[in-house]
N, C-alpha and C positions, 0 to 999 in steps of 0.2 A: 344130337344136341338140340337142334331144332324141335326136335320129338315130343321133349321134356321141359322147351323153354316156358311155359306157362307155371309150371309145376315152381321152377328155378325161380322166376319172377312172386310166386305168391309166398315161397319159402323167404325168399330175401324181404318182403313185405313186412313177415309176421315177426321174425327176427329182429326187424326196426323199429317195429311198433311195440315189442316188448322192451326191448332195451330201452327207448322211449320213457314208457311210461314206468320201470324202475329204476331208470339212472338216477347215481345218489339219492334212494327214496330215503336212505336211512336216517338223511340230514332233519328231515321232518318228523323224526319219529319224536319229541320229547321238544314242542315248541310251545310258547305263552301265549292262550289264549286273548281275550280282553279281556278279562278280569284278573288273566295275573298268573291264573294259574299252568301249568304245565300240562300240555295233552298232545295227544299221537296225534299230528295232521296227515296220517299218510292217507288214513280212508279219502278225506279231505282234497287232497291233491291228485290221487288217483282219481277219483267220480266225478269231480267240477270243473277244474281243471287240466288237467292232463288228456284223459281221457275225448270228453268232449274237441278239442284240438286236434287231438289223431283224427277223429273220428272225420272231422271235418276236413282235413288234408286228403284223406283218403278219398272221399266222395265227390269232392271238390274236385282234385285230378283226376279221378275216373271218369267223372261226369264230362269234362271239357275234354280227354281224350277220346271218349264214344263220341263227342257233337262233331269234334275236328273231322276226323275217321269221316264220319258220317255226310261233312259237307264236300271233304275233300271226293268220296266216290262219286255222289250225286255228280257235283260239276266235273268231277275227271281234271282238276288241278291240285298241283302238290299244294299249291298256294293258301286254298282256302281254309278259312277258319273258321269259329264257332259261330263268331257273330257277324257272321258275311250278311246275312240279311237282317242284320237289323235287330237282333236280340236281345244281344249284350249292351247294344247301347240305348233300349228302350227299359230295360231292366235298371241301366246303371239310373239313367233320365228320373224315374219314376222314384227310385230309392234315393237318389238327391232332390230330388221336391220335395219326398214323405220325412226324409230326416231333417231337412232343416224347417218347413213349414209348418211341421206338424210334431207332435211330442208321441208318435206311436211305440209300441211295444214290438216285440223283432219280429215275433210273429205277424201281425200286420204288415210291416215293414217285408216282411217275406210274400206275402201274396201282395203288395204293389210291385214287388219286382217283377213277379210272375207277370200280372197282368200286362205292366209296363213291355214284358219281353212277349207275350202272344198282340200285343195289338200293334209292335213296330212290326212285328215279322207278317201280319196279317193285311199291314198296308201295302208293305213289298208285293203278298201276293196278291192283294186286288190290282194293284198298277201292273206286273209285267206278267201275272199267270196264263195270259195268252198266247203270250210270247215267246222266245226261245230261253234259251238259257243265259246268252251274251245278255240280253235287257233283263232277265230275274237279275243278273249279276252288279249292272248297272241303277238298279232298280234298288237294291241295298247298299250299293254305294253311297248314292244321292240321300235316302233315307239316315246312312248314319251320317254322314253331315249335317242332317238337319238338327239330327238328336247334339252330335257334337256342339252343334251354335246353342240348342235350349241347354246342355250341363253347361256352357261356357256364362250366358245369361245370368243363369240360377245364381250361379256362382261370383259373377260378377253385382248384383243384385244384394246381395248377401252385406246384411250392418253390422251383424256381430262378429267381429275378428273371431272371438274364439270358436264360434261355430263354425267360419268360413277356412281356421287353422284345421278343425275336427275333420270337415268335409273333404277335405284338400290328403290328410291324412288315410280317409276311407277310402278317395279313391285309387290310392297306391297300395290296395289291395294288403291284407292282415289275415289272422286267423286267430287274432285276441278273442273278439268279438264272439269265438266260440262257445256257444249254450247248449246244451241236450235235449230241450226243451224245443227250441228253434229245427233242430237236428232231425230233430223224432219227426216236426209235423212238415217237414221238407220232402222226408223218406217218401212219401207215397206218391208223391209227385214226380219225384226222379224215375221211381220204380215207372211208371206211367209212363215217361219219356223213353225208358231204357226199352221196354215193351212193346213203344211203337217205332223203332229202331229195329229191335230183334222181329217184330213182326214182316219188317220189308227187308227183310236183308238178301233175299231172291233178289227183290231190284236193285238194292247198288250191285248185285254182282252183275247182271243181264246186262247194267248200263254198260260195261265195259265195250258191247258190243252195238252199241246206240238206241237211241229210244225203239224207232221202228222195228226193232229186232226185238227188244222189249213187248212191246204192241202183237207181234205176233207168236208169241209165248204165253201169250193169256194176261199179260198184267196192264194193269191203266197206268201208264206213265205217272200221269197230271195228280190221282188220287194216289197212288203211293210216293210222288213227291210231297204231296201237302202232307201225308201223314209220318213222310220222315221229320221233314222241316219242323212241323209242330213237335215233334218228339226234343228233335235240338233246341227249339225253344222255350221249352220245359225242361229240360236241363240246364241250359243255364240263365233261365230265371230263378232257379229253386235255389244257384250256389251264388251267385253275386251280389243279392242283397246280406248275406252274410260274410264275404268278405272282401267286397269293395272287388277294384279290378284287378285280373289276375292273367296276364298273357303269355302267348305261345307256347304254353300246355299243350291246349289246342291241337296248335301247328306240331312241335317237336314231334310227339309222343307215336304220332299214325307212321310220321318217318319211320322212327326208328324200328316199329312193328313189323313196317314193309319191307327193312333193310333185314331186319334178322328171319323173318317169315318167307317174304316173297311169296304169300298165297292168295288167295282170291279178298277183297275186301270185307265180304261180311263174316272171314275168318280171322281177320284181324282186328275185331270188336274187345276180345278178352283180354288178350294180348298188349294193346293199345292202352283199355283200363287200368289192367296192373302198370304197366311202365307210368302213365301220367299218376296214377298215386302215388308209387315210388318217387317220379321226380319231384312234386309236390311237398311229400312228406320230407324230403332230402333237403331242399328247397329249405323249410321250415324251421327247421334242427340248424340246419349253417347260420339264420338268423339267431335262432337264439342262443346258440353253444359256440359261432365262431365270432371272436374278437373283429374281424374283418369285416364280417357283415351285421355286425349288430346295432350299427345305427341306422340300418337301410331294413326297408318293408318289403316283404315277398313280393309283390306285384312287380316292383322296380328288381330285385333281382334274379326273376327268371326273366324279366326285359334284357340287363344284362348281360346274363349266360346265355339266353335263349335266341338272341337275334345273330352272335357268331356261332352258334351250332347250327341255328338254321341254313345259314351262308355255306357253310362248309358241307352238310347233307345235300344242299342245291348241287355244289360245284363238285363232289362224288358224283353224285347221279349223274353229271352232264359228261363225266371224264368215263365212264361207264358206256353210257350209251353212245359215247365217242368211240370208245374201244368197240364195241357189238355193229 
């Protein structure tokens, strides 16, 4: 079972994502343009719509399950998450300045998130990169409080109700806002972060056995930390200015990799990915098809579902290693 779980996970994937993007397409086949007249919107609804939203679920949870994954081995706690140092909430910082102060296009909007998330995660490292790991750790903590008081500011700041309704709405995370366009020029970024991820994956495995042991394997700790960290913070800078915040992806997704895997960490990179896009796209589809969640935004319900899953993977593992 184990064997095949990737395979199982990318089949249940494709499955979703087609039934997705054909469910009732047929309703659209024979709709009024504006002018009146009568035409097929399936091309329509598949390419612009539809389509671009998978695409974005998909990449979206992958992304934040590689960064989870990725922060969680570095520090060697179940705990941590994408934006422990500082990422997510320099990305979010930057993309709520740029949407309300500025009338940018998503592309733009796209590379301030970026920048926004390589210069939070960039202050973390200059303050604690001599340090050990308890001050990197406290070092993004402090950081995103800081970032928290300037989104709190912004927003506070904010004259026009309907913009401050819009912002407030962005930041409970969507996947309306999905473009092809935004998509495309996201792609090579992520690729980039996933790259320098897959490039260290030696290290998070070696960390298991602590730095020093690391060090005498041939690897530089400190440069193949920065060059993880940078990779997680190209990851999700590329996904959060397109759809606002979107949590414990992240966190869940590396659980449940570990619980179904139980193999070395940077074999649970693929693994990881497919489950957060599954959860993600799952995620997505209950907003818009179940009556239950359809006046709530994805951000807020994988907050929801996702903080008693987490609770409950905690208190497994502790009832586990109680029994071992």
């Amino acid at each position: 079972m184990k064997k095949y779980l990737n395979l199982l996970l990318l089949l249940c994937l494709v499955f979703i994502v087609a039934w997705t993007l054909y469910h009732q397409l047929s309703d659209f086949a024979q709709l009024k343009n504006t002018d009146g007249v009568l035409t097929d919107m399936r091309p329509l609804v598949i390419w612009d719509i539809r389509l671009p939203r998978i695409l974005l679920a998909v990449l979206t949870g992958a992304s934040l399950a590689l960064a989870g994954n990725a922060m969680q081995a570095v520090f060697q706690n179940p705990l941590a998450s994408p934006g422990l140092l500082g990422s997510a909430n320099g990305a979010t910082t930057a993309s709520v300045f740029l949407l309300y102060y500025f009338s940018l296009p998503a592309s733009l909007l796209l590379l301030g998130g970026v920048l926004g998330a390589l210069a939070s995660f960039t202050l973390v490292y200059f303050i604690a990169h001599k340090q050990g790991a308890t001050v990197m750790i406290l070092s993004g903590v402090a950081v995103n409080m800081l970032l928290g008081s300037a989104i709190a500011l912004l927003l506070s700041n904010a004259e026009s109700p309907w913009a401050l309704a819009e912002l407030y709405r962005w930041l409970q995370g969507s996947l309306v806002w999905a473009k092809m366009d935004t998509l495309l020029l996201s792609l090579p970024i992520l690729l980039l972060g996933g790259l320098c991820l897959f490039q260290q994956r030696r290290y998070i495995d070696v960390l298991t056995f602590g730095e020093e042991t690391a060090a005498t394997m041939g690897i530089n700790p400190k440069r193949s930390f920065f060059i993880t960290a940078l990779g997680v913070a190209l990851l999700v800078g590329a996904t959060i200015p397109q759809t606002g915040t979107i949590g414990f992806i992240g966190l869940i997704a590396p659980h449940f990799a570990r619980m179904l895997l139980k193999k070395r960490p940077s074999q649970l990179y693929v693994s990881s990915a497919l489950i957060g896009a599954l959860l993600l796209l799952i995620a997505d589809l209950s907003v818009q098809y179940l009556p239950l969640f359809s006046h709530i935004y994805i951000g807020t319900l994988t907050a929801i579902i996702g903080a008693p899953v987490l609770i409950w993977v905690l208190l497994t593992q502790q009832r586990r290693l109680a029994r071992d």
